[in-house]
C-alpha positions as CSV (number, residue, x, y, z in Angstrom):
1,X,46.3,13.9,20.3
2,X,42.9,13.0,19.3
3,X,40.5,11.2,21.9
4,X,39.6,7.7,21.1
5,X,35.3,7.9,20.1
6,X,34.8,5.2,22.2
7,X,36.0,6.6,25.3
8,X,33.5,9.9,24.7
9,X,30.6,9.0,23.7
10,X,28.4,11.6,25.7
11,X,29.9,14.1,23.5
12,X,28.0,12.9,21.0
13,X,24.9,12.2,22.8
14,X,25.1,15.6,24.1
15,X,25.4,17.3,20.5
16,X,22.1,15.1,19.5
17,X,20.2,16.3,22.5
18,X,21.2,19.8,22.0
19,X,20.2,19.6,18.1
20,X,16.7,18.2,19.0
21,X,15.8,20.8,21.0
22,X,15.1,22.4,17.9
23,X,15.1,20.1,15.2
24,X,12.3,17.8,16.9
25,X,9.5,21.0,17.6
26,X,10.6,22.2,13.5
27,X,9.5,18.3,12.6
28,X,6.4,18.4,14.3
29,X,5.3,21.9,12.8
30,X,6.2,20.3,9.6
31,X,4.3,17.2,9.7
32,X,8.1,15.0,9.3
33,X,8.4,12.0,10.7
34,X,11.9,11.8,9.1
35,X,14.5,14.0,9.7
36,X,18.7,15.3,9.7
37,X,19.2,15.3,13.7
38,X,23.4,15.4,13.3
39,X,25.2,16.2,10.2
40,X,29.2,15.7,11.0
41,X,28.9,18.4,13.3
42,X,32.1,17.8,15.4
43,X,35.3,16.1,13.1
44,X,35.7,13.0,15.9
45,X,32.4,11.5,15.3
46,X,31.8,11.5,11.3
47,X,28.4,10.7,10.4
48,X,25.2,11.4,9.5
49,X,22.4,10.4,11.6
50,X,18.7,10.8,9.8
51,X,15.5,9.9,12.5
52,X,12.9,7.7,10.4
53,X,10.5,7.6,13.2
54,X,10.9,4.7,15.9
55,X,14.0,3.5,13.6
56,X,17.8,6.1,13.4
57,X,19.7,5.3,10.3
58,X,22.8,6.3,10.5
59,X,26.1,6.7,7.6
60,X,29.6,6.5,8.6
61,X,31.5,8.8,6.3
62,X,35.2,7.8,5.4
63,X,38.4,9.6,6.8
64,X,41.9,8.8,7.0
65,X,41.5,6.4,10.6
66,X,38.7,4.5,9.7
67,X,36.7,3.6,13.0
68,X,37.1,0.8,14.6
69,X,34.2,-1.6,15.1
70,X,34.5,-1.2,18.9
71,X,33.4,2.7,18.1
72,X,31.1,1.8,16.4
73,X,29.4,-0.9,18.7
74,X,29.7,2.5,21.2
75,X,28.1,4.8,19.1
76,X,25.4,2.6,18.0
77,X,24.8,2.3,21.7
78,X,24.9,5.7,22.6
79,X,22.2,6.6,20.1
80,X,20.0,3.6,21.4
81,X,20.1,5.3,24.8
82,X,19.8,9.0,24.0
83,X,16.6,7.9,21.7
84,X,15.5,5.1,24.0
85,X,15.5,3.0,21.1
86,X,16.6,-0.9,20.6
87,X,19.7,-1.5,19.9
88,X,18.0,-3.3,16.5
89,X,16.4,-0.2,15.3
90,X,19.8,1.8,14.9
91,X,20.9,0.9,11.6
92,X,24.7,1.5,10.9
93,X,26.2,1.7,7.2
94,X,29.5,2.8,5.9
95,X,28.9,5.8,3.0
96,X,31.9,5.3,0.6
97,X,32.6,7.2,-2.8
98,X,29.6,5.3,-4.9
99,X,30.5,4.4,-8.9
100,X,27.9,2.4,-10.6
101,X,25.1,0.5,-9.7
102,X,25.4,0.7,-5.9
103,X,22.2,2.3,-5.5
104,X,21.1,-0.8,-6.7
105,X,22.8,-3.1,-4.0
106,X,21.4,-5.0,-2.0
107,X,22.4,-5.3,1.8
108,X,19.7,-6.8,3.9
109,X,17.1,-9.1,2.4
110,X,14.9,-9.6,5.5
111,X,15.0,-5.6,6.6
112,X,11.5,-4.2,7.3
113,X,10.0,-1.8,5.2
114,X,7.7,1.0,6.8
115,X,6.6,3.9,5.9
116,X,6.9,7.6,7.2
117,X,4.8,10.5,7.1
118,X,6.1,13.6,5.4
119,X,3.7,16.7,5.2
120,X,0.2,15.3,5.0
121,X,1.8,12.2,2.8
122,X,3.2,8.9,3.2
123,X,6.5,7.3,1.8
124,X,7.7,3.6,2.1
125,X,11.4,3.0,3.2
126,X,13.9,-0.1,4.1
127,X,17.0,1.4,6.2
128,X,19.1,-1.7,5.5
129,X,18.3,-3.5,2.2
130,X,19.7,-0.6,-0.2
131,X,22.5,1.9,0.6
132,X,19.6,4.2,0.7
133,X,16.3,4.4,2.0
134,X,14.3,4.8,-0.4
135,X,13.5,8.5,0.4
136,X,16.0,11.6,-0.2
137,X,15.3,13.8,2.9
138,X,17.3,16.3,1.4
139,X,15.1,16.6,-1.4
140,X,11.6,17.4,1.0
141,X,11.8,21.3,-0.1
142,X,12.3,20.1,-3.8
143,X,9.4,18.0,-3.8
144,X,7.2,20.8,-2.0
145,X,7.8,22.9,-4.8
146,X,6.9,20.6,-7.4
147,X,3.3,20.1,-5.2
148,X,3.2,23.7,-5.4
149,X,3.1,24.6,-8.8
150,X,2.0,21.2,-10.9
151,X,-1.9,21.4,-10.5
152,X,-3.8,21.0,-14.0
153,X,0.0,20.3,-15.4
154,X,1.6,17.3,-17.1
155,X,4.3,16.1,-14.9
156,X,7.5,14.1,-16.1
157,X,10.0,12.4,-13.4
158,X,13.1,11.0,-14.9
159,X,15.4,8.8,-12.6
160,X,12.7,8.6,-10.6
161,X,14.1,6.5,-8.4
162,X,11.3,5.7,-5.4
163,X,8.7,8.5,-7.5
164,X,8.7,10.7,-4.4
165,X,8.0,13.7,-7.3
166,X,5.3,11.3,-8.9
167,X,3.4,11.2,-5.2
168,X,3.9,15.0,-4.5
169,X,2.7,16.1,-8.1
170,X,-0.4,13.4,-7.8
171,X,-1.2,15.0,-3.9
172,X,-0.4,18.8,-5.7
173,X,-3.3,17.5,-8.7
174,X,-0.9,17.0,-11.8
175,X,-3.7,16.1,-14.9
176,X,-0.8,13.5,-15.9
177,X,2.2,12.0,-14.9
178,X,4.9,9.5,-16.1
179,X,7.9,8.6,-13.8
180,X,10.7,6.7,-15.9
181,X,13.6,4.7,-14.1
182,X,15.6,1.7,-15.4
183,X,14.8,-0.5,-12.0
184,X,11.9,-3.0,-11.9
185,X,11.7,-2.3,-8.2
186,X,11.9,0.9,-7.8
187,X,9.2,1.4,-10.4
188,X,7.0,-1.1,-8.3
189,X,8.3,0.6,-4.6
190,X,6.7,4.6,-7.2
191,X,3.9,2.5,-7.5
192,X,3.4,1.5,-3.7
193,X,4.1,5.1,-2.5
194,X,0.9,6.2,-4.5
195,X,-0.8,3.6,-2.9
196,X,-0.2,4.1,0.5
197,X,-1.5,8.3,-0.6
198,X,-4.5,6.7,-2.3
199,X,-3.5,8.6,-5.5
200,X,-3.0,5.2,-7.6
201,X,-4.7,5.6,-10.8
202,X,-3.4,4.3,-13.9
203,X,-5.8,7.1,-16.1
204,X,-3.5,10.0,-14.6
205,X,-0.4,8.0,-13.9
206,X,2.0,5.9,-15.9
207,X,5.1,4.2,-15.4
208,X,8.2,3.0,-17.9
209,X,10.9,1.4,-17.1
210,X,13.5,2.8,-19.4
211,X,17.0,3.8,-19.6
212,X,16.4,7.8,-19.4
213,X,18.4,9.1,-22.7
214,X,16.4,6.2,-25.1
215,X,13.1,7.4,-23.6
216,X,13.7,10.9,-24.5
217,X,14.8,9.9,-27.8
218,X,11.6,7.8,-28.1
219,X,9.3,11.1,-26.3
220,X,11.2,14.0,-28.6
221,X,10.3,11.8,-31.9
222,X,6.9,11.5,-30.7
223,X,6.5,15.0,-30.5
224,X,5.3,14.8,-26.8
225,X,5.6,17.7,-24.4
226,X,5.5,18.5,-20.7
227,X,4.9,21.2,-18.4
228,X,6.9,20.8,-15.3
229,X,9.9,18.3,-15.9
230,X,11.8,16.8,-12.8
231,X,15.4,15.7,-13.7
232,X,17.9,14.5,-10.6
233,X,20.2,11.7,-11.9
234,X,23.0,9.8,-10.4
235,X,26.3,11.5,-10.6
236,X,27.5,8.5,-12.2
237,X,26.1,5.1,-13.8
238,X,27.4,2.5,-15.6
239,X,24.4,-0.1,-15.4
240,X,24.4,-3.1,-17.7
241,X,21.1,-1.8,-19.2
242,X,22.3,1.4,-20.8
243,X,24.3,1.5,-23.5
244,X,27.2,3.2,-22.4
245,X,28.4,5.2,-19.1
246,X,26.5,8.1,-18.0
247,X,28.8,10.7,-15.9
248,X,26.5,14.1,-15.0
249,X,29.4,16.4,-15.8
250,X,30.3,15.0,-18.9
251,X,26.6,14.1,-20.0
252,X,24.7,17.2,-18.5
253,X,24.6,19.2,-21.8
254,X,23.3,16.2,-23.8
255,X,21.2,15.2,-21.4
256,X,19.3,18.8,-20.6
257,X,18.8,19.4,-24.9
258,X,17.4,16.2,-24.6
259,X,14.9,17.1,-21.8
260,X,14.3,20.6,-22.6
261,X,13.0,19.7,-26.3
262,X,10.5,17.8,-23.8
263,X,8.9,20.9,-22.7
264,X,5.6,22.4,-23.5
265,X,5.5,26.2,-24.2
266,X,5.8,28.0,-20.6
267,X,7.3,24.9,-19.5
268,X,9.6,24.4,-16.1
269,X,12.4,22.0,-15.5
270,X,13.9,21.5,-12.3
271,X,17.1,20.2,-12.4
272,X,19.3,18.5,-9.7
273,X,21.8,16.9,-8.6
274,X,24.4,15.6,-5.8
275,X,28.1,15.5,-7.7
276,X,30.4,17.2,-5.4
277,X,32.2,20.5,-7.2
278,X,29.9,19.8,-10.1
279,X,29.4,22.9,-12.8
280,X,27.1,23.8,-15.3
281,X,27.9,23.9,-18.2
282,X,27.8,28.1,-19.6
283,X,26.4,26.4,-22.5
284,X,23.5,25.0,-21.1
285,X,22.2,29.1,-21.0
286,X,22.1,29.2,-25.1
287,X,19.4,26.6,-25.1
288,X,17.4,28.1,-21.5
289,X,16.7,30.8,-19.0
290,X,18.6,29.2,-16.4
291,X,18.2,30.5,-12.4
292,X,20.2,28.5,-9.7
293,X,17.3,27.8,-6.6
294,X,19.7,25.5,-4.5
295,X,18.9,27.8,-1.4
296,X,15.4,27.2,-1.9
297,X,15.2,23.3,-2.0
298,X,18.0,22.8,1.1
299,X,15.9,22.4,4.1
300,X,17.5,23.3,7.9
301,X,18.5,20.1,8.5
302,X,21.0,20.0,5.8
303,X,22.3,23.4,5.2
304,X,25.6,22.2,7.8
305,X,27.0,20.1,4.3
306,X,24.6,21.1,1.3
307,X,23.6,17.9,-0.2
308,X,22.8,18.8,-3.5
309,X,22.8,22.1,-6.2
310,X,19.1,22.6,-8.0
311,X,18.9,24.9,-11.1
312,X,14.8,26.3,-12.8
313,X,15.4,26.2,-16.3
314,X,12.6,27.5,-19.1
315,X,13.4,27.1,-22.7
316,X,14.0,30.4,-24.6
């Protein structure tokens, strides 16, 4: 018989402490203020708890016996302790199979945005309006990389979502960049995030707010071309604003001619994306050199449950 979560809490306070012991000394090496500290590790306490500084935010996944809000109160109150945190700052969402425009929802108007330091930079995020924060920790690795290799390059983010990409290729010294989402304000949070890097400047960086598959209908006519290309869309979409439904598995071989005809000679596109059991497609390797790099942008704090699967493809 399986024992009630909110009569054992210190298991899971003890699981946290143990993971700390290593997790918090990576972080600080790292330069992280946010950071995976529990990742479903034991089946009677599902959830994944990300530290954001002074602030926990923390997803209950679904399972056949939901938990009951009286858990929940006791988990929430567990993690306040073992942090020595308010009660206030641990921030308690349900993480449901998403369709749509949930990204897009809002939750808490009056939340508090702050931001968080990540490697030598600085990203806004809000743990309560949205169903996410604004930042994609399992992306940090991804976003090192593009730093990495984008200086003197022209650098294109589509579904750019908070332009995490956009800030790391401006830090890594990308000649250009244009970071393309359909949202007003995630355009305007891109915008902030350069700000708070002091890397705002409209010469080198440009913004459009654009359903992806009509701007790269709009680019390829054009004739312009990019270096290093950075494509993670939703798994699924079906926003007013586009035209039809966008499903990643369905879509993935349209959608990647469309972006590789983007690229300049020598040209790199990273490729990613979070659809559980997704495949590429085998055609997708007619049209590019394709090499799968998903070990290579998981960081430790998420290898328990990969998050995502991230492909390098180069045009042939």
């Amino acid at each position: 018989m399986q024992t009630d979560v909110a009569s054992d809490p210190q298991h899971l306070a003890n699981r946290v402490i143990k993971n700390r012991r290593t997790l918090d000394k990576w972080a600080r090496r790292e330069g992280l203020d946010a950071y995976r500290v529990y990742d479903r590790d034991m089946p009677e306490f599902p959830l994944a708890i990300d530290r954001y500084g002074d602030w926990l935010h923390v997803q209950v996944f679904e399972r056949r016996r939901p938990l009951a809000e009286t858990e929940l109160d006791t988990i929430r109150d567990t993690l306040a302790a073992t942090f020595d945190l308010p009660r206030a700052q641990v921030v308690l969402k349900h993480r449901r199979r998403q369709r749509g425009a949930s990204q897009y929802e809002r939750f808490a108007d009056d939340a508090p945005s702050f931001t968080v330091a990540e490697r030598g930079l600085r990203f806004e995020v809000n743990l309560a309006r949205y169903l996410d924060t604004g930042l994609f920790l399992d992306h940090r690795d991804t976003r090192q990389m593009i730093r990495e290799r984008v200086a003197g390059k022209t650098f294109l983010n589509l579904f750019a979502y908070t332009g995490s990409f956009t800030t790391y290729a401006a830090a890594g010294g990308a000649r250009r960049t244009v970071t393309v989402d359909m949202s007003h304000t995630y355009q305007a949070w891109s915008r902030r995030n350069l700000v708070h890097n002091d890397l705002d400047d409209p010469r080198r960086h440009s913004f459009v707010q654009s359903d992806v598959l009509a701007f790269l209908a709009r680019m390829r006519a054009s004739g312009a071309r990019f270096d290093l290309i950075m494509l993670d869309p939703p798994s699924f979409s079906n926003s007013k604003r586009m035209h039809d439904t966008f499903d990643v598995q369905r879509d993935q071989l349209r959608l990647l001619g469309e972006t590789l005809a983007l690229l300049a000679p020598d040209g790199e596109l990273l490729f990613s994306n979070n659809r559980q059991g997704f495949r590429l497609d085998p055609a997708i390797t007619e049209l590019a050199d394709v090499d799968e790099i998903t070990r290579l942008t998981v960081p430790p704090d998420f290898r328990r449950h990969q998050p995502h699967r991230s492909w390098l493809l180069r045009r042939r």
